[in-house]
C-alpha positions in Angstrom: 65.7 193.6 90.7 68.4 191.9 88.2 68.7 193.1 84.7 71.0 192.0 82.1 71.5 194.3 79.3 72.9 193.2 76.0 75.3 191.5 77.7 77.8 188.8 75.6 80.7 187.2 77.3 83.3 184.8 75.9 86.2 182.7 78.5 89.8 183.9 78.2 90.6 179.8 77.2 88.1 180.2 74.6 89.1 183.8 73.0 92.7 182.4 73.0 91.8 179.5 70.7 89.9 181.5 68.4 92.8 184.2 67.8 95.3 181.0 67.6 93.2 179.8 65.0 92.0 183.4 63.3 88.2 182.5 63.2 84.7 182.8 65.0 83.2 179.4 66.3 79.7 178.9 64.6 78.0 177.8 67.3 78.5 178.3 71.6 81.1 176.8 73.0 81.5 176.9 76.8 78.8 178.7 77.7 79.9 181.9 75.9 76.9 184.5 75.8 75.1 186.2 73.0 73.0 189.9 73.3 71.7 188.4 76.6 68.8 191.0 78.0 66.8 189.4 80.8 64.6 191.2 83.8 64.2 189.3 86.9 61.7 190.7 89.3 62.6 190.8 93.3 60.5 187.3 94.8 60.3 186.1 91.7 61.6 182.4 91.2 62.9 181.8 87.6 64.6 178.6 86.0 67.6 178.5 83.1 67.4 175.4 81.3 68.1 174.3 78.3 71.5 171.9 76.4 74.9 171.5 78.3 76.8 174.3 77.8 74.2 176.7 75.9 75.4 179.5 79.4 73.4 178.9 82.3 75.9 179.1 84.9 77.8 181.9 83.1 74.7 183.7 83.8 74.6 183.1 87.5 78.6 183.2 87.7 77.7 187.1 86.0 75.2 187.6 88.9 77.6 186.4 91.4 80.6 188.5 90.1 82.8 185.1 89.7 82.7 186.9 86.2 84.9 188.8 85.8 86.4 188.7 89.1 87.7 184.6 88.9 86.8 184.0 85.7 88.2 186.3 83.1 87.1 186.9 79.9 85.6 189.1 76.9 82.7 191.2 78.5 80.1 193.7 77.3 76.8 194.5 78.4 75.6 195.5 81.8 74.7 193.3 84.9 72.6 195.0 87.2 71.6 193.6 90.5 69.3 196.3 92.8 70.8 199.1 90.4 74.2 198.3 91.0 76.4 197.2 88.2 77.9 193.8 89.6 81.0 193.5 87.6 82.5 197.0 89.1 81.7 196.0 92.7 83.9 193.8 94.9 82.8 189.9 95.6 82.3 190.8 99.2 79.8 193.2 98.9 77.8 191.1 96.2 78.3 187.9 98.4 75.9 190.7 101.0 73.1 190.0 98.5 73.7 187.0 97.1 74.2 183.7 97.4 74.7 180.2 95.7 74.4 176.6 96.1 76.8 174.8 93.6 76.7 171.9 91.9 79.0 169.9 94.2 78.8 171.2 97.1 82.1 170.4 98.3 83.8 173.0 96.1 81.8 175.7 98.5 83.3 174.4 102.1 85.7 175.7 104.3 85.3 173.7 107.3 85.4 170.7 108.4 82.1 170.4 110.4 78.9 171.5 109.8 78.7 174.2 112.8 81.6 175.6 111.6 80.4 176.0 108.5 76.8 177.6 109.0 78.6 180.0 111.3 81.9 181.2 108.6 79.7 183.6 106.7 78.6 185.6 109.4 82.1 185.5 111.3 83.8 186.1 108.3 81.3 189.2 107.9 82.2 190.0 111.7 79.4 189.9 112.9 78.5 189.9 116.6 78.2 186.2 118.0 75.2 186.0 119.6 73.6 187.0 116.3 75.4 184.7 114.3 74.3 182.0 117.4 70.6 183.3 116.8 70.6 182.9 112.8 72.2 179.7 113.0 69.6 178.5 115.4 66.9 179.9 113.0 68.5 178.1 109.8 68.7 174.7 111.9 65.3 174.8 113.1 63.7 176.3 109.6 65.4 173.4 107.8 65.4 171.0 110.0 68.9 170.1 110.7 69.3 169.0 114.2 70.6 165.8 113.6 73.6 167.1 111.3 75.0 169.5 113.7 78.7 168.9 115.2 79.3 166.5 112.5 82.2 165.9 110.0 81.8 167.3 107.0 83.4 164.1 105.2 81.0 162.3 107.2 78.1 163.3 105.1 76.3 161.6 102.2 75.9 163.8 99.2 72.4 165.1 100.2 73.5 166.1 103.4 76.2 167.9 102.2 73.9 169.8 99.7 71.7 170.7 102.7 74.6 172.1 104.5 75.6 174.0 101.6 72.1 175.6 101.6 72.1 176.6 105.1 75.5 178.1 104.6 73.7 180.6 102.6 70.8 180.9 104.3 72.3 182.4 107.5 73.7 185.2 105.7 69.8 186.4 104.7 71.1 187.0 101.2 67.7 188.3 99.0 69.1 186.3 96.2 69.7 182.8 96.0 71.2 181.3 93.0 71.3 177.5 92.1 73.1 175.9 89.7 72.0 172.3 88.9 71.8 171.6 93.0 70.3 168.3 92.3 72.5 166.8 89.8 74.0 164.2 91.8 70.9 163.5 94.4 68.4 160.9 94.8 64.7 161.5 94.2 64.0 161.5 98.3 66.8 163.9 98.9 65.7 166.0 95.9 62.5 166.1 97.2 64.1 167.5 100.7 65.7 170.0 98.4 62.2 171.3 97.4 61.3 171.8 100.6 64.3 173.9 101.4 63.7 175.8 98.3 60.1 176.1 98.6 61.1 177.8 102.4 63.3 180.4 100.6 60.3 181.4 98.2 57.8 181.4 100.7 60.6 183.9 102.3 60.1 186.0 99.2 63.5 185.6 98.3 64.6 185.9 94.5 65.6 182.5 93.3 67.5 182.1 90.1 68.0 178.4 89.3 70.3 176.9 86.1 69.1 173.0 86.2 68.3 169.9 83.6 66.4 167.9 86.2 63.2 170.3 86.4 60.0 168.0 87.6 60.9 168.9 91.2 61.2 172.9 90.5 58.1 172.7 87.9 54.9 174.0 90.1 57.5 176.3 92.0 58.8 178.5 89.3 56.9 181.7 88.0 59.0 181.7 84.8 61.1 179.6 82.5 64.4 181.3 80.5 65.3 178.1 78.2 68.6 178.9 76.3 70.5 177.8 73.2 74.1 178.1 71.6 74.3 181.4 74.3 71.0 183.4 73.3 67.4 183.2 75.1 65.2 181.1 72.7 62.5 181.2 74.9 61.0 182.9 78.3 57.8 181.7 79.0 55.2 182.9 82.2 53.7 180.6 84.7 50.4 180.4 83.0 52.4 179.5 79.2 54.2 176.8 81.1 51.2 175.0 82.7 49.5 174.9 79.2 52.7 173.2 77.4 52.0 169.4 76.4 54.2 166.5 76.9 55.2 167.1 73.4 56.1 170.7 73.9 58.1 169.4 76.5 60.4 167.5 74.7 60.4 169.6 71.2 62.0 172.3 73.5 64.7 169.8 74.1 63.7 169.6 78.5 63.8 166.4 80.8 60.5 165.4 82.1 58.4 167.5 84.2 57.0 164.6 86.1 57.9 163.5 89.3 58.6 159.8 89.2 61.1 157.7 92.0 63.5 154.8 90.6 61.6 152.7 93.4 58.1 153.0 91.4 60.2 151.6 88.2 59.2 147.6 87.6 61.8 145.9 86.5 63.5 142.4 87.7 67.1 142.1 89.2 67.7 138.7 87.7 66.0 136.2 85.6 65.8 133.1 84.7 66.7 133.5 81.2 70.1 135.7 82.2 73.7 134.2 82.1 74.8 135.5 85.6 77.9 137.5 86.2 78.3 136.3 90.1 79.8 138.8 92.9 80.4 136.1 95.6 82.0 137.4 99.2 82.0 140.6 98.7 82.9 142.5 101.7 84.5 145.8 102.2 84.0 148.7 105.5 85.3 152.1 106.0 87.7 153.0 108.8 86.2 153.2 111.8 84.7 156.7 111.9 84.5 157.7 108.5 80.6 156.8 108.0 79.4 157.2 111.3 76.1 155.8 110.7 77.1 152.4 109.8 79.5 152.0 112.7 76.5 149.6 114.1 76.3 147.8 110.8 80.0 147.4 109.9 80.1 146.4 105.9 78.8 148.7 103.5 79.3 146.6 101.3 78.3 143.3 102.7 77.4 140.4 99.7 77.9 136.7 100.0 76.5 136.0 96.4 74.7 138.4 93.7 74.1 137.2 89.8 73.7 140.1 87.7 72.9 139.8 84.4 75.3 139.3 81.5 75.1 141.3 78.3 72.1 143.5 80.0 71.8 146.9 81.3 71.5 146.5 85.1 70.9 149.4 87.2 71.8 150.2 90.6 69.7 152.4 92.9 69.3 153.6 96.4 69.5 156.4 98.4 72.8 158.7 98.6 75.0 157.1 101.0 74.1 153.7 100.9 77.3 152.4 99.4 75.9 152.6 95.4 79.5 154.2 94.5 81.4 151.8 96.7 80.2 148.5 95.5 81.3 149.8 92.4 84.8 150.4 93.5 84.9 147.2 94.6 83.8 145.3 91.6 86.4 147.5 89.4 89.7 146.9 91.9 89.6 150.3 93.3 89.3 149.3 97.0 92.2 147.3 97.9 90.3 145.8 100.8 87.4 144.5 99.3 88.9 140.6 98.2 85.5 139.7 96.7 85.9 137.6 93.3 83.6 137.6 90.5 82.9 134.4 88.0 82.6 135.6 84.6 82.2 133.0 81.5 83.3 129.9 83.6 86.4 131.8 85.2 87.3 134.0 88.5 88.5 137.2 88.4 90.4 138.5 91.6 90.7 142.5 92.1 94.1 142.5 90.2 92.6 140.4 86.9 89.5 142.2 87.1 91.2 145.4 86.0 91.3 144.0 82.6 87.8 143.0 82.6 85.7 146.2 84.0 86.0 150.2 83.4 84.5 152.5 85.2 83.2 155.9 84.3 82.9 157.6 87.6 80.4 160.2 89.4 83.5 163.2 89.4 84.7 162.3 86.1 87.6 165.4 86.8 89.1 162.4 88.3 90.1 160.6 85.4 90.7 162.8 82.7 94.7 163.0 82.2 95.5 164.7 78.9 96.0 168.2 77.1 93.0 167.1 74.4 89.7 166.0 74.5 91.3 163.9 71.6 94.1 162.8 73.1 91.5 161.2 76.4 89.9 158.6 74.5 93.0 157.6 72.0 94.8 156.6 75.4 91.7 154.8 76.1 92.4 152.7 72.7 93.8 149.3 72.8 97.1 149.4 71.0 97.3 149.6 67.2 98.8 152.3 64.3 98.4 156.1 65.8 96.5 156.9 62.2 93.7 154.1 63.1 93.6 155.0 66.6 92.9 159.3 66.3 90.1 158.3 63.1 88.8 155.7 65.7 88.7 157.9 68.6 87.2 160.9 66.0 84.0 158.3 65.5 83.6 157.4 68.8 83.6 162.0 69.6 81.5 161.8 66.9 78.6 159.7 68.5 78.7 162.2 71.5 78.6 165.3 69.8 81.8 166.2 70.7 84.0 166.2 67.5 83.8 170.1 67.6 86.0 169.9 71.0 88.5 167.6 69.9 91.3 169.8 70.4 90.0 171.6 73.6 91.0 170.5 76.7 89.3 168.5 78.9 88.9 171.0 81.8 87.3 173.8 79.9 84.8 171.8 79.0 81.3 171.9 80.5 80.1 169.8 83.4 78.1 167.6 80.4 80.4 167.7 78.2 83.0 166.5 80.3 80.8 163.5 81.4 79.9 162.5 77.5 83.7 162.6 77.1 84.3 159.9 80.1 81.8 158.0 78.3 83.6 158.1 75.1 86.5 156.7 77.2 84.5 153.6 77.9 83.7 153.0 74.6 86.9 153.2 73.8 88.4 151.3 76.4 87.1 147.6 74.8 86.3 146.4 78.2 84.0 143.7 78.4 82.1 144.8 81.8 81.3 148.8 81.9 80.4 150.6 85.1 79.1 154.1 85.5 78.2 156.4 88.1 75.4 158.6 87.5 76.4 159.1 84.0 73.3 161.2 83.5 74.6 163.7 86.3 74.5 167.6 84.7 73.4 166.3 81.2 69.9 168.0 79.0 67.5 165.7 77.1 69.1 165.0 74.3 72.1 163.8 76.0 70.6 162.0 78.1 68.6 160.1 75.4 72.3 159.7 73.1 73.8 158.4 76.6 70.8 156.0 76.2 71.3 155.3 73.3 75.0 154.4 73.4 74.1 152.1 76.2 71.7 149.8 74.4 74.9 150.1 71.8 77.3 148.5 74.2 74.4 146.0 74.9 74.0 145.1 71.1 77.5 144.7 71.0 77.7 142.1 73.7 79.0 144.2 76.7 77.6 144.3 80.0 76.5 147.2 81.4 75.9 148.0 85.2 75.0 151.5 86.2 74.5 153.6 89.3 71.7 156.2 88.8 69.2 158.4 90.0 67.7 159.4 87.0 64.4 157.7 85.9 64.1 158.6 82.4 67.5 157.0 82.0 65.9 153.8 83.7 63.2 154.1 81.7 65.0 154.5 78.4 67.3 151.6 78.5 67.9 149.8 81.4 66.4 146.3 81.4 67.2 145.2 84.7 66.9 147.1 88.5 68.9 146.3 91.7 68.1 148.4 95.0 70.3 149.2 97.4 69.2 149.2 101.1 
């Protein structure tokens, strides 16, 4: 049994700001948490959903005991998992009885192969080895991970690494599993496989708390639905409320799609007739020898002697996780040095050095590229040059467009995961560039985001600019893209 009784919570960064600035924020910031109460039943499955940031993985970092034990902050309330109160126990005895899957699974690892790392829990619990040998060969054989054993982590494609991550958790028989957004940067197939896995844990009776946007592959699973807003439950609605909810319902509560629908079944051309081409010609690039194991046969991942993409469009690019979606796109922007593919744009060729000038890319781990102490300060550096006064009330317009004006002044990193990713976009916008590139800029973001991401795209199209973007996400296809190039 959880409970969660009256329980509010507020980050250190955040209670810092406000007694700098001597003033309550009017609406959540961070994911702070308002009078929570919530009862999970044990074998239950429930989903939190709802806008980026409104607290869904503060609750399942309060479950886990991350709060307050690594994040520190303002706490009241009680957190109660099997009768115990989790914030005055130690992470190791929680970790006993729960476990999670994170976003990016990477972040969870502390091996370097996969055996290895199905085996740390239970050696790090000291448990005897032949029955950390027997679970292990339980959790391989339940999910079906022959084929990824002895393997290099850094080997794996993103959907691997997720199912790693959710055997690493399964071998410790934890009776409650905790998601948060596991499928954010996964393709529909691999999503799929993730239902499998997760269907496996319910059929176990396990209790299953997951925070996720992309809910159309969790829908018939769940028994209930927690949707929250600005840090307080607005809603917690049964099985049998959620299968009589309309279409319409679906999206007045502010939630993605709730059916199922692959990027492949999407009609849409590559390349017209009609289009002024933007052509990749002898593009070529390969990983050291070893590093995708897979492709050692092959050799190029990225292997194109001429593509025309359409100018002034919105193109998007979609395969399955590990097919090289990300690479190409380093290539086209200058980032692999290797790759010595050109690209003829409006009657001229840019090499990898001129194309820098040319493309910007917003990429899939947008912690990458985010520099400064301000949230303003990101996209005024993004500016082209001009007076400091026109730059901060352009860059205030552009925050403005993304909902993020409140969070000018924050900084980057305590933003949350969709926050951070509408702020990358912002640096697009602001960069001027001609040719703009994203990586699953949809990754970790509600409806209405997703829709104002949309929305900004067809923008950048009005204004001229091309757009080319790697995605996963079918109501983002379906929203604005005009044009649709697999990757096999």
């Amino acid at each position: 049994m959880i409970e969660l009784k009256n329980v509010s919570f507020r980050y250190a960064s955040e209670s810092q700001k406000m007694l700098e600035e001597e003033q309550a924020p009017t609406e959540n910031v961070g994911g702070r948490l308002c009078d929570i109460n919530l009862t999970i039943a044990d074998g239950s499955f429930v989903l939190l959903t709802g806008p980026s940031g409104c607290g869904k993985t503060t609750i399942l970092r309060l479950l886990n005991g991350l709060i307050p034990h690594y994040y520190a902050g303002e706490i009241s309330g009680e957190i109660l998992v099997n009768e115990k109160n989790v914030s005055e126990r130690e992470l190791y005895e929680t970790a006993c009885s729960t476990g999670t899957v994170f976003q990016n699974p990477r972040s969870q690892f502390f091996n370097v192969d996969t055996t290895s790392e199905l085996a740390f829990t239970c050696e790090n619990r000291g448990m005897d080895a032949n029955e950390i040998r027997r679970r292990m060969d339980e959790t391989v054989h339940s999910f079906g991970l022959q084929k990824l054993m002895d393997r290099s982590i850094f080997q794996l494609s993103d959907g691997q690494k997720q199912k790693i991550a959710c055997a690493s958790i399964d071998v410790g028989r934890p009776d409650i599993i905790l998601l948060d957004e596991p499928s954010a940067n996964l393709d529909y197939g691999t999503t799929m496989q993730l239902r499998e896995l997760i269907g496996i844990w319910k059929a176990q009776g396990k209790t299953i708390v997951a925070a996720e946007h992309r809910i159309f592959y969790l829908w018939d699973l769940i028994d209930r639905a927690v949707i929250l807003r600005d840090g307080s439950i607005i809603k917690d609605l049964t099985r049998k409320e959620l299968s009589e909810l309309s279409d319409e319902d679906i999206t007045h509560l502010g939630l993605r799609t709730v059916h199922s629908e692959a990027p492949s079944d999407i009609s849409l051309p590559a390349f017209t007739q009609e289009d002024v081409p933007i052509t990749l010609q002898k593009f070529k690039f390969a990983y050291r020898r070893g590093m995708f194991e897979r492709r050692r046969k092959k050799g190029y991942i990225v292997n194109i002697r001429q593509l025309n993409i359409a100018q002034s469009r919105i193109t998007a690019i979609t395969g399955y996780n590990g097919v090289g979606k990300t690479t190409l796109l380093h290539c086209l922007c200058g980032l692999e040095k290797k790759c010595k593919g050109k690209i003829r744009y409006k009657g001229k060729n840019y090499n990898r050095r001129k194309r820098h000038n040319l493309l910007f890319m917003v990429m899939q781990d947008v912690n990458h590229q985010l520099f400064t102490e301000s949230a303003l300060e990101e996209v005024v550096i993004s500016l082209p040059k001009g007076s400091e006064e026109e730059r901060q009330k352009k860059a205030m317009q552009i925050l403005s467009k993304l909902d993020l004006a409140e969070f000018a002044q924050r900084h980057p990193m305590s933003l949350s995961g969709g926050q951070k990713q509408r702020l990358a976009v912002a640096c697009a916008i602001a960069s001027g560039r001609e040719i703009l590139l994203f990586d699953e800029p949809t990754s970790g973001l509600d409806y209405l985001h997703m829709q104002q991401t949309a929305d900004l795209l067809r923008e950048l199209k009005e204004m001229g600019k091309t757009v080319i973007v790697v995605t996963h996400d079918s109501e983002l296809i379906r929203s604005c893209c005009d044009r649709k190039l697999v990757i096999e």
